[in-house]
C-alpha positions as CSV (number, residue, x, y, z in Angstrom):
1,X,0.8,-34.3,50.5
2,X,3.9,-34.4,52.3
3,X,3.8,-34.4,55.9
4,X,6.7,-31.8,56.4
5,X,6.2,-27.8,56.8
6,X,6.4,-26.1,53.9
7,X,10.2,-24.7,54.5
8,X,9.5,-22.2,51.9
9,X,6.9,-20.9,53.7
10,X,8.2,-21.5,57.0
11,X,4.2,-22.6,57.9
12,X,2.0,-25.6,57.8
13,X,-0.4,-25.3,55.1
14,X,-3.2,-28.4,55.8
15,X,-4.4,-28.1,59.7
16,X,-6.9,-30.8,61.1
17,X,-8.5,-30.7,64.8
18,X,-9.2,-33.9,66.7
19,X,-12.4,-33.2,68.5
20,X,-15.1,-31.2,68.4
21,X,-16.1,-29.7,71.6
22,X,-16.2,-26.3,72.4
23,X,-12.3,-26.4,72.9
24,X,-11.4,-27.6,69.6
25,X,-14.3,-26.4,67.5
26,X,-12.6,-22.8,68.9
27,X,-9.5,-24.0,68.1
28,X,-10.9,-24.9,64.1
29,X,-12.8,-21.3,64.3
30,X,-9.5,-19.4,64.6
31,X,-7.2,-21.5,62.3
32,X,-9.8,-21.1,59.9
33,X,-8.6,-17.3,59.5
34,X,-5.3,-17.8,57.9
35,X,-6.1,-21.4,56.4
36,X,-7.8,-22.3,53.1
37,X,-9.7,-25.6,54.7
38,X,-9.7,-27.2,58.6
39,X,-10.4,-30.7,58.6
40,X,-12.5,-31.0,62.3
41,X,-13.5,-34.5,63.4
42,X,-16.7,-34.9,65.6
43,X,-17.2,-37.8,67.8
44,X,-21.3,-36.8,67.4
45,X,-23.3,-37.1,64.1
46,X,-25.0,-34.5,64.7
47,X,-22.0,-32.3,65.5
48,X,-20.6,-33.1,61.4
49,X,-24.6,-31.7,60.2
50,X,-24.2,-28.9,62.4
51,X,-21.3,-27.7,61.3
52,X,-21.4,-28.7,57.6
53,X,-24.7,-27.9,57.2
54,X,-25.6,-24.6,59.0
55,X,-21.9,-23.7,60.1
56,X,-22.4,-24.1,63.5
57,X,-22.0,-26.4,66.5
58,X,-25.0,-26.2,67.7
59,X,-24.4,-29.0,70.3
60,X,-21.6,-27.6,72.2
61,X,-20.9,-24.0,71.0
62,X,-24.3,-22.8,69.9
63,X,-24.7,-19.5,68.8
64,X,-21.1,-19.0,67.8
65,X,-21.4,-18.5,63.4
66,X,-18.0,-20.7,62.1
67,X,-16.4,-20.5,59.0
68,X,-17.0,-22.1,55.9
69,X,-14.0,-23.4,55.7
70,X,-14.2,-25.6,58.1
71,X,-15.1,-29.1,56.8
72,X,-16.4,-31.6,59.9
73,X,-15.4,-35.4,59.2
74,X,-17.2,-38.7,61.3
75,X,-14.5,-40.9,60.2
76,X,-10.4,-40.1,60.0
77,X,-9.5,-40.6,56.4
78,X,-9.1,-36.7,55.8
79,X,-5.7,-37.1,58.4
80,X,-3.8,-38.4,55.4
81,X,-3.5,-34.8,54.3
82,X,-2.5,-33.0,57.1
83,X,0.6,-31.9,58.2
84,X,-0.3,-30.4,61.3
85,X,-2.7,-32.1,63.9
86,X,-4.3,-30.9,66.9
87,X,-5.8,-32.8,69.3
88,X,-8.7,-31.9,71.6
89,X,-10.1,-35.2,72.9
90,X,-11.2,-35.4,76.9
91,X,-7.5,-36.4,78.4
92,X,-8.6,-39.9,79.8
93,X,-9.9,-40.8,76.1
94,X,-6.1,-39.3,74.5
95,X,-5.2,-43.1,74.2
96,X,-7.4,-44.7,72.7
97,X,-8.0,-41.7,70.0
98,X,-4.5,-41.9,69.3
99,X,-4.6,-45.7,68.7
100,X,-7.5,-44.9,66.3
101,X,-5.8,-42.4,64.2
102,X,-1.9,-43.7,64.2
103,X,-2.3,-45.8,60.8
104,X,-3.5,-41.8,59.2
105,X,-0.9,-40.0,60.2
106,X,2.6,-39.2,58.3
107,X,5.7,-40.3,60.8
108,X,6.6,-36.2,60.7
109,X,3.7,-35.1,60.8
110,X,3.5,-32.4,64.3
111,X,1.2,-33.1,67.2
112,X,-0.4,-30.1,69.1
113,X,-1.9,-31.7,72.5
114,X,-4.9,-29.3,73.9
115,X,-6.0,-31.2,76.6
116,X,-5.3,-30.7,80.1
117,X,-4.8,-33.7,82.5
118,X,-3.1,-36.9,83.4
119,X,-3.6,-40.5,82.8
120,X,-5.0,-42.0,86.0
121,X,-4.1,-45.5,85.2
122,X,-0.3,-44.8,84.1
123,X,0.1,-41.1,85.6
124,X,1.5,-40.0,82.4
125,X,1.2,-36.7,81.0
126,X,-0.4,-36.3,77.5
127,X,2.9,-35.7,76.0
128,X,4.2,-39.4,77.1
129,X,0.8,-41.0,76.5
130,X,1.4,-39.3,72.5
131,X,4.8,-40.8,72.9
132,X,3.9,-44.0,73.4
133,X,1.6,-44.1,70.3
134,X,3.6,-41.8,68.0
135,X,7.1,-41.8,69.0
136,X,8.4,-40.3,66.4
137,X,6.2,-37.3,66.0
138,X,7.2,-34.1,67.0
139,X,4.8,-33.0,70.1
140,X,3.7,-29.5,70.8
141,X,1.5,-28.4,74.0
142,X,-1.1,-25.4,73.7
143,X,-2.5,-24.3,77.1
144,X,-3.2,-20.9,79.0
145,X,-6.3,-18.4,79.8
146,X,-9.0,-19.6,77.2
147,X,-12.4,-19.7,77.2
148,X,-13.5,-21.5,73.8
149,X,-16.3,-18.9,73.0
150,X,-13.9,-16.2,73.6
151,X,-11.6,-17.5,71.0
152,X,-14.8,-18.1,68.4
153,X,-15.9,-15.1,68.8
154,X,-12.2,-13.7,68.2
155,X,-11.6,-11.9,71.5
156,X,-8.3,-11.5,72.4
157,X,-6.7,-14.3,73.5
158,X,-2.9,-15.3,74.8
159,X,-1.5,-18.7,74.9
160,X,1.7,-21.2,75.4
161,X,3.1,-22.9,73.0
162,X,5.7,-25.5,74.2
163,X,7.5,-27.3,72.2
164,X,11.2,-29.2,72.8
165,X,12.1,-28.5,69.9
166,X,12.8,-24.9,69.5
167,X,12.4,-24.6,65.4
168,X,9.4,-27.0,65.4
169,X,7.8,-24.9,68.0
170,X,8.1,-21.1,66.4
171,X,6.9,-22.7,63.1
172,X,3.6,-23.4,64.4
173,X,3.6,-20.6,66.3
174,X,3.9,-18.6,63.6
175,X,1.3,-20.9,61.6
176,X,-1.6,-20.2,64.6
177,X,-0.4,-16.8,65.9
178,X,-2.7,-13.8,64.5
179,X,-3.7,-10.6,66.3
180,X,-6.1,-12.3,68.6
181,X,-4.7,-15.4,69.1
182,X,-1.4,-14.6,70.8
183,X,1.0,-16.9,71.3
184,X,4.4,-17.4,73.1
185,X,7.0,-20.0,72.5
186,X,8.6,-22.1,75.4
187,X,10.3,-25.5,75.2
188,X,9.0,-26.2,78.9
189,X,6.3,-29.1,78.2
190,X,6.5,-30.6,81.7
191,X,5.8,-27.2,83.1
192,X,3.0,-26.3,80.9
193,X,0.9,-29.7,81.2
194,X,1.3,-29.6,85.3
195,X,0.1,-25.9,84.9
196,X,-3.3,-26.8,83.0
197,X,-3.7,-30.3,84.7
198,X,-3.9,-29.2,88.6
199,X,-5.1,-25.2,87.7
200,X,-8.6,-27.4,87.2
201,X,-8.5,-29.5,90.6
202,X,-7.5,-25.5,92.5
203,X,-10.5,-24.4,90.4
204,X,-13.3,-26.8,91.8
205,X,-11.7,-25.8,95.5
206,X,-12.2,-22.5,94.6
207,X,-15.8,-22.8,93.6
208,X,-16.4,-24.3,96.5
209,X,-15.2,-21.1,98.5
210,X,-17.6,-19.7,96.3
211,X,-20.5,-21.6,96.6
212,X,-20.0,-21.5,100.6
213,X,-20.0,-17.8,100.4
214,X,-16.7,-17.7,102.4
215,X,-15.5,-14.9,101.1
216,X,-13.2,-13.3,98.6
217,X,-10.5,-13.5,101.1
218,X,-10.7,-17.0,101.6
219,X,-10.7,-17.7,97.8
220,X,-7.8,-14.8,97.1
221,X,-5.6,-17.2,99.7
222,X,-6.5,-20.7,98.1
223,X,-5.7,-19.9,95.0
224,X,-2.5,-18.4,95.8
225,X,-1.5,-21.4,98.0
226,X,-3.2,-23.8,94.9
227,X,-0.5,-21.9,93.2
228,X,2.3,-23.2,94.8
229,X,1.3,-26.4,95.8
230,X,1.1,-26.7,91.2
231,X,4.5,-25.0,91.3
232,X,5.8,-27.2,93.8
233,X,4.9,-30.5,91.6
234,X,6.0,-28.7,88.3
235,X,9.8,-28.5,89.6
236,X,10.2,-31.8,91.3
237,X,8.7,-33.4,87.6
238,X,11.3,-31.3,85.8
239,X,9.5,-28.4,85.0
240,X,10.9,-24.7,85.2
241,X,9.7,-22.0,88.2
242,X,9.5,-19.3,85.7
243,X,6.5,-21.3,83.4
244,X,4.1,-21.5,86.2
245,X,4.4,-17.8,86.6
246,X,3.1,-17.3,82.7
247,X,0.2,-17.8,80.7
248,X,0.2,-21.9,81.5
249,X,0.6,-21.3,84.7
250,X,-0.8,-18.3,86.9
251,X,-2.9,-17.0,83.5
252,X,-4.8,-20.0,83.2
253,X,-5.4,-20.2,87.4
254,X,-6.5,-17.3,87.7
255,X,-8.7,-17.5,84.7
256,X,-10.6,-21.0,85.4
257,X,-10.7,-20.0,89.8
258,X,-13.0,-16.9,88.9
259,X,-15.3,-17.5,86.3
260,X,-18.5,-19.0,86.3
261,X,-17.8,-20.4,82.6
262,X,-15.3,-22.5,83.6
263,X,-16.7,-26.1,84.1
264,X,-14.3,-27.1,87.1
265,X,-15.1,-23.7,89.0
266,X,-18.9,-24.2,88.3
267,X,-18.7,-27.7,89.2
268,X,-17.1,-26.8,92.9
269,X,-19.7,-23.4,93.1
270,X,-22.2,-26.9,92.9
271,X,-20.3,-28.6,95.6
272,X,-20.3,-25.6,97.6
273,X,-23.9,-25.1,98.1
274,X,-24.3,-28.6,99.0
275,X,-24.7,-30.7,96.3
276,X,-23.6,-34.2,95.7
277,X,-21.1,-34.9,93.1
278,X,-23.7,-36.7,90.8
279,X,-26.2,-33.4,91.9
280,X,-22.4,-30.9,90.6
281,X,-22.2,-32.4,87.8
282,X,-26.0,-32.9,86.3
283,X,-26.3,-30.3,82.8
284,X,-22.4,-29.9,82.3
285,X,-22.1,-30.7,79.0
286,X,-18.3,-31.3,78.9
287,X,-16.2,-32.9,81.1
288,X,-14.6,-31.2,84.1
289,X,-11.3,-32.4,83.9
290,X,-10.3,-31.5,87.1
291,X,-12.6,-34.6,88.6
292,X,-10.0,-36.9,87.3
293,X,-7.3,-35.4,87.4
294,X,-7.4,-35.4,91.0
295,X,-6.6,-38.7,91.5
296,X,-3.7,-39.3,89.1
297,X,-2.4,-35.5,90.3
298,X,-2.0,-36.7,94.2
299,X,-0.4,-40.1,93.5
300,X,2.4,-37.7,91.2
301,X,2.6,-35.5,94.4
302,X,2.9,-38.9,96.7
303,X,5.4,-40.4,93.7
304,X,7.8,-37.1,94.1
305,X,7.2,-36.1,97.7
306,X,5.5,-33.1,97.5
307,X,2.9,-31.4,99.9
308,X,0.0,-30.9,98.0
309,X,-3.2,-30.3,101.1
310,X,-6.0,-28.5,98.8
311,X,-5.4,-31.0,95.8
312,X,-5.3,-34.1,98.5
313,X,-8.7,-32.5,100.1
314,X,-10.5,-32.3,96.6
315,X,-9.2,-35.7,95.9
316,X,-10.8,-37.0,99.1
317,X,-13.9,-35.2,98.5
318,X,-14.6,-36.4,95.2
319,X,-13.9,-39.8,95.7
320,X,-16.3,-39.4,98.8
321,X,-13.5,-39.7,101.4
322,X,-14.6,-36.9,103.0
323,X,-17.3,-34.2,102.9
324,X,-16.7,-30.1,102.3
325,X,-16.9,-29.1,106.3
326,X,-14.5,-31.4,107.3
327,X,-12.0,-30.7,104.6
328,X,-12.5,-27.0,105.1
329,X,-11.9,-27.4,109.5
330,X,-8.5,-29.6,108.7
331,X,-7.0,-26.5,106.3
332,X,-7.8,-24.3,108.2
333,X,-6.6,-26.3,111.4
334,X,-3.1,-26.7,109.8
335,X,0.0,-25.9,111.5
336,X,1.4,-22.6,111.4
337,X,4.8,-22.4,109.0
338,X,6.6,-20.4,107.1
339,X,5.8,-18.4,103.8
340,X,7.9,-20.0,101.0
């Protein structure tokens, strides 16, 4: 098949999903409306008999009924066909997933990134790790306020789509978008992936307000100051003002700070009540990004200046630089300045 849109069309016509979490088998399960087959590749044998078998993931989205038409692959050969690929691997594995699947996939052939993070060892976003793999491949960035069994179980659902290029970008939109599955174009990828990355690293802080029972108060005023400190970063990396104040920016914030389904809040709630971090994390079954983000997030903030005192207190706490009272005593110890 050939690895360019379908111009008559103006859509892609052969969608695969790279990874098979909860994220992307969402992802697969609302493709699979306006597609004839979704190629979905699982990491976990089981995953591939779930799905193939009973039409379900019973491993990380159980309960959720999926579409027939969604075919799960163990191995990558089915890439060959695709001219539109999404990708929903754990950010710190983006790398090496890419170097597994280059040799499959069609130099033209568009790149949808769906996870949320930065490279600790080279501080790159997802978008230049891709880059360095497939540098000629037109790269897309899907992020906003999305839980992944909202979007299976077709609840409405808005998202942004960035994309540098303009044309590339409203094609797939237009591919993806249905009733339920909003979408709205930007070309702002800088500003999209800081929005997603640090939104999870303000969501563990703010489950930690949570789990302290400090109030609503308290939580109302560290998310809006997570807010900025995000915003902040986003513009001195080249990202635009106005993005953080969407759906990649303050959506997804306030989405993943004040909801007990969101891994990074839940893992914070954990923190909060006094658990260590091996005790936080014990039963998540996916990765909370937000624990290693933090890291590769305050070296960005050191790299470009920028104040960043909630992401630099998670950081600390996580790495087990600090503990919760301290961290919480310094903040609130900090001197007076102006609003900006």
């Amino acid at each position: 098949m050939n690895s360019s849109v379908n111009q008559g069309s103006k859509s892609y016509n052969s969608i695969s999903v790279i990874g098979a979490g909860a994220w992307g088998t969402a992802i697969a399960a609302t493709l699979s409306k306006n597609q004839n087959e979704i190629g979905l590749w699982a990491k976990e044998p089981e995953v591939v008999k779930s799905i193939n078998e009973r039409n379900e993931n019973n491993v990380f989205l159980k309960g959720v009924s999926l579409s027939p038409r969604i075919k799960a692959y163990s191995n990558f050969n089915f890439l060959d066909k695709s001219d539109l690929i999404f990708l929903v691997t754990p950010a710190q594995y983006l790398r090496a997933t890419l170097e597994n699947i280059k040799d499959q996939i069609k130099i033209n052939t568009p790149i949808v990134l769906c996870s949320k993070g930065v490279e600790i060892g080279s501080l790159k976003l997802m978008s230049e790790v891709t880059k360095d793999i497939l540098p000629q491949n037109p790269i897309a960035i899907l992020s906003g306020p999305s839980f992944a069994v909202d979007v299976a179980l077709n609840l409405p659902t808005a998202l942004t789509l960035a994309c540098k290029d303009y044309d590339i970008g409203k094609i797939i939109a237009e591919t993806i978008n249905s009733a339920e599955f909003r979408i709205y174009q930007s070309q702002d990828v800088v500003g999209a992936q800081i929005g997603g990355a640090a939104k999870n690293i303000i969501a563990i802080a703010s489950g930690i307000v949570f789990g302290k029972k400090l109030g609503d108060s308290a939580r109302s005023a560290l998310i809006t100051r997570g807010y900025s400190e995000i915003s902040r970063l986003a513009v001195a990396m080249g990202g635009e003002a106005r993005t953080l104040t969407g759906l990649s920016g303050m959506g997804d914030l306030i989405l993943t700070c004040n909801s007990q389904t969101s891994r990074n809040f839940t893992l914070g709630v954990n923190l909060g009540k006094g658990k260590s971090i091996e005790e936080a994390t014990n039963g998540l079954k996916s990765i909370a990004e937000g624990m290693f983000s933090t890291k590769a997030i305050i070296k960005l903030a050191e790299n470009y200046k920028v104040a960043m005192p909630i992401t630099d207190s998670i950081n600390k706490l996580i790495n087990n630089q600090s503990d919760i009272d301290t961290i919480i005593k310094e903040l609130l110890s900090r001197p007076i300045k102006e609003e900006a």
